[in-house]
N, C-alpha and C positions, 0 to 999 in steps of 0.2 A: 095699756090696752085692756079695755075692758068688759067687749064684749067677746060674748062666747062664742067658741070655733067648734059645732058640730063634725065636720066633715073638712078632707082637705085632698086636693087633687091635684097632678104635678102632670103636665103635659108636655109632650116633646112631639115632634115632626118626622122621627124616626122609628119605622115600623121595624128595624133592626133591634133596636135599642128595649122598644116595647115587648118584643122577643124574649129578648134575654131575662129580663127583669121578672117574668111570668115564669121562668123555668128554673131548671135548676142550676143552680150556678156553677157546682163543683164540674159538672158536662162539662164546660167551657178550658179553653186554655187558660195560661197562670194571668196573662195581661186582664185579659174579659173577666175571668171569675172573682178577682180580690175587687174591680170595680162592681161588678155584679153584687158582690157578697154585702158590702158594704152597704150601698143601697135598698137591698131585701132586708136588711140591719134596723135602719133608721126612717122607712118608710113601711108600707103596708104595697106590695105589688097589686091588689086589685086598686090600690088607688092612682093608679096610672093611666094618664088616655095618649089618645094619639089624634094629633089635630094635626088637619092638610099643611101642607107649605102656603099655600094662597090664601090663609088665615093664621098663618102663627108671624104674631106681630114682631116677635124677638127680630126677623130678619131686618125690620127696617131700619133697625140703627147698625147691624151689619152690612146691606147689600142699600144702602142708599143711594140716593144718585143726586149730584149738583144740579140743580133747576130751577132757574131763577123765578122760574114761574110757579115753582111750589115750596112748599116749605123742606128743609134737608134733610130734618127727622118727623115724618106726619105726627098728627096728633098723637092715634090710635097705637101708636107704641106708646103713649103716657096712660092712656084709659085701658089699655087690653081691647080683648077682640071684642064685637060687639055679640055674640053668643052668651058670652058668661052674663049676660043682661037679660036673657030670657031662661026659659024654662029647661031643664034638663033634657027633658024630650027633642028640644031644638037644639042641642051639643051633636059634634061629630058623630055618628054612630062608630058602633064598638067596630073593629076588624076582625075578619074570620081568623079562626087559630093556624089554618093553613098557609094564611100570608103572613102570620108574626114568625113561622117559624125559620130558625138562620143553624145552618150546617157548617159553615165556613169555618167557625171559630171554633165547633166541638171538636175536645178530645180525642186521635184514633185509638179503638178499644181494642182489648188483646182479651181475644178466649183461648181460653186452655179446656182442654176437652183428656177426660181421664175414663181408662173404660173398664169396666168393669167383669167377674166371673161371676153370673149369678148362682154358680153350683159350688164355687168358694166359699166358705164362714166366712163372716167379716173380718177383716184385721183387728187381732187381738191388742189390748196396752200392757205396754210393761208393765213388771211390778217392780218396784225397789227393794230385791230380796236382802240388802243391807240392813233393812227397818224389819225384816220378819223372822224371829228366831226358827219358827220351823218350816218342815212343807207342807203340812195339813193347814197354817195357816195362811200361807201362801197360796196353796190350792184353794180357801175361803176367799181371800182377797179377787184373785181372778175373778172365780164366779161373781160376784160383789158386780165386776167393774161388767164383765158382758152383761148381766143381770142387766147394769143401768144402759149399757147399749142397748136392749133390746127395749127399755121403756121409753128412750128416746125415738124409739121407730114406733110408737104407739102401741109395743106389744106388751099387753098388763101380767103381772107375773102369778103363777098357778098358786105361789106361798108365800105365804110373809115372811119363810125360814127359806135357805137353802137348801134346795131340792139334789138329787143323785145326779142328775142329769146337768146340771151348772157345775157341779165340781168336777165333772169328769169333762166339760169344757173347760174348767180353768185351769184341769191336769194336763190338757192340749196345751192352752196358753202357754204355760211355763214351758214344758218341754219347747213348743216352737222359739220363745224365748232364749232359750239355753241353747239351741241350735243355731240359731241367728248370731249369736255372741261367740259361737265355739267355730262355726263353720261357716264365716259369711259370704264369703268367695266361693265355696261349694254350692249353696243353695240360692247365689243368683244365677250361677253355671245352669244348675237343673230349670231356673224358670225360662233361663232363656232356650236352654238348648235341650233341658230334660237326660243331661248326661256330667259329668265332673270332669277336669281334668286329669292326666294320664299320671303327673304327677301327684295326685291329691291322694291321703292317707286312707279318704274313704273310699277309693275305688275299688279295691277287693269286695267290699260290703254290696256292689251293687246298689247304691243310693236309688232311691226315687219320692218324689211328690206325691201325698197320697189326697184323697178330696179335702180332707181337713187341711193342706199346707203345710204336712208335718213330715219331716224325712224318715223315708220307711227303709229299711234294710230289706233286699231277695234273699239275704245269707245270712247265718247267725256266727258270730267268731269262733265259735269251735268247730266250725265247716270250712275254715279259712285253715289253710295252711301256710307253716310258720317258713322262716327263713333255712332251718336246715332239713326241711322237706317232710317235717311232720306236720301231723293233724291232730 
């Protein structure tokens, strides 16, 4: 074969089909979408049309009929339809996007909805106090990682060095860190109920959430009185 193929166009009779091919395939169930996939693969989806049933000649050697008065398969399934003879202009026109599209076979989609305290700091990251010989570097590391949180929300940073006010949020960090590892059953108590259980070692202290998310004591331990009735 030696003449050259500019362009190439695959036609089907199913405005379903046409659907699919033009969208996105993952939408789809696992049956539709690996055919779907496949085809977006090895074709070009604008090169797709959609021609009527009472012009897509494929059927006639499906849906033929015995007739002695005509031939069994017409010609016109050996030539194709008589469109691809003229001009492009006189091809099918295109279908509106509202009639390709097919709901049947998409995916049902699951949101999950998370809500947020906008007078909260954001949740801090751990640090891996394993890998940090001290706390001054530790309290660097923190700020480090809010630092990049905040330039991930577009907020450009005052220094090119570590400022007083980033360590003294990575000195937050940690402590909530150290709290969360030492007491985690207390301070989901406090977020759900703002109070500890009757058994919890912290209840003398008076625990509470403070805006930062970091557990405050009403009471300091030498305001607590011991087991044989001292203070």
């Amino acid at each position: 074969m030696t003449r050259h193929i500019d362009r190439v166009f695959f036609w089907t009779d199913s405005k379903c089909v046409i659907g699919w091919i033009r969208s996105t395939a993952v939408w789809y169930k696992p049956f539709v979408a690996h055919r779907v996939g496949e085809i977006q693969t090895l074709t070009d989806p604008k090169s797709w049309r959609h021609v009527p049933g009472r012009l897509n000649v494929s059927d006639c050697a499906t849906r033929s009929r015995f007739d002695e008065r005509s031939e069994l398969i017409p010609v016109r399934w050996f030539t194709g339809p008589d469109f691809l003879y003229q001009g492009e202009d006189n091809w099918p026109k295109e279908m509106p996007v509202e009639e390709l599209q097919q709901h049947k076979e998409i995916k049902p989609s699951k949101i999950f909805v998370a809500k947020s305290n906008p007078e909260r700091v954001p949740v801090y990251a751990d640090v891996d106090l394993e890998r940090v010989s001290s706390l001054s570097k530790a309290q660097r590391v923190a700020a480090l990682v809010h630092r990049f949180f905040n330039v991930c929300k577009g907020k450009k940073p005052k220094s090119s060095v570590v400022t007083v006010q980033e360590l003294r949020v990575g000195l937050t960090a940690l402590v909530c860190q150290c709290q969360r590892e030492a007491f985690p059953d207390e301070l989901q108590s406090l977020e759900r109920t703002k109070s500890v259980s009757k058994r919890s070692k912290m209840l003398s202290f008076t625990p509470y959430l403070d805006e930062n998310n970091e557990c405050g004591y009403d009471r300091r331990p030498d305001e607590i009185e011991t087991n044989d009735g001292e203070e």
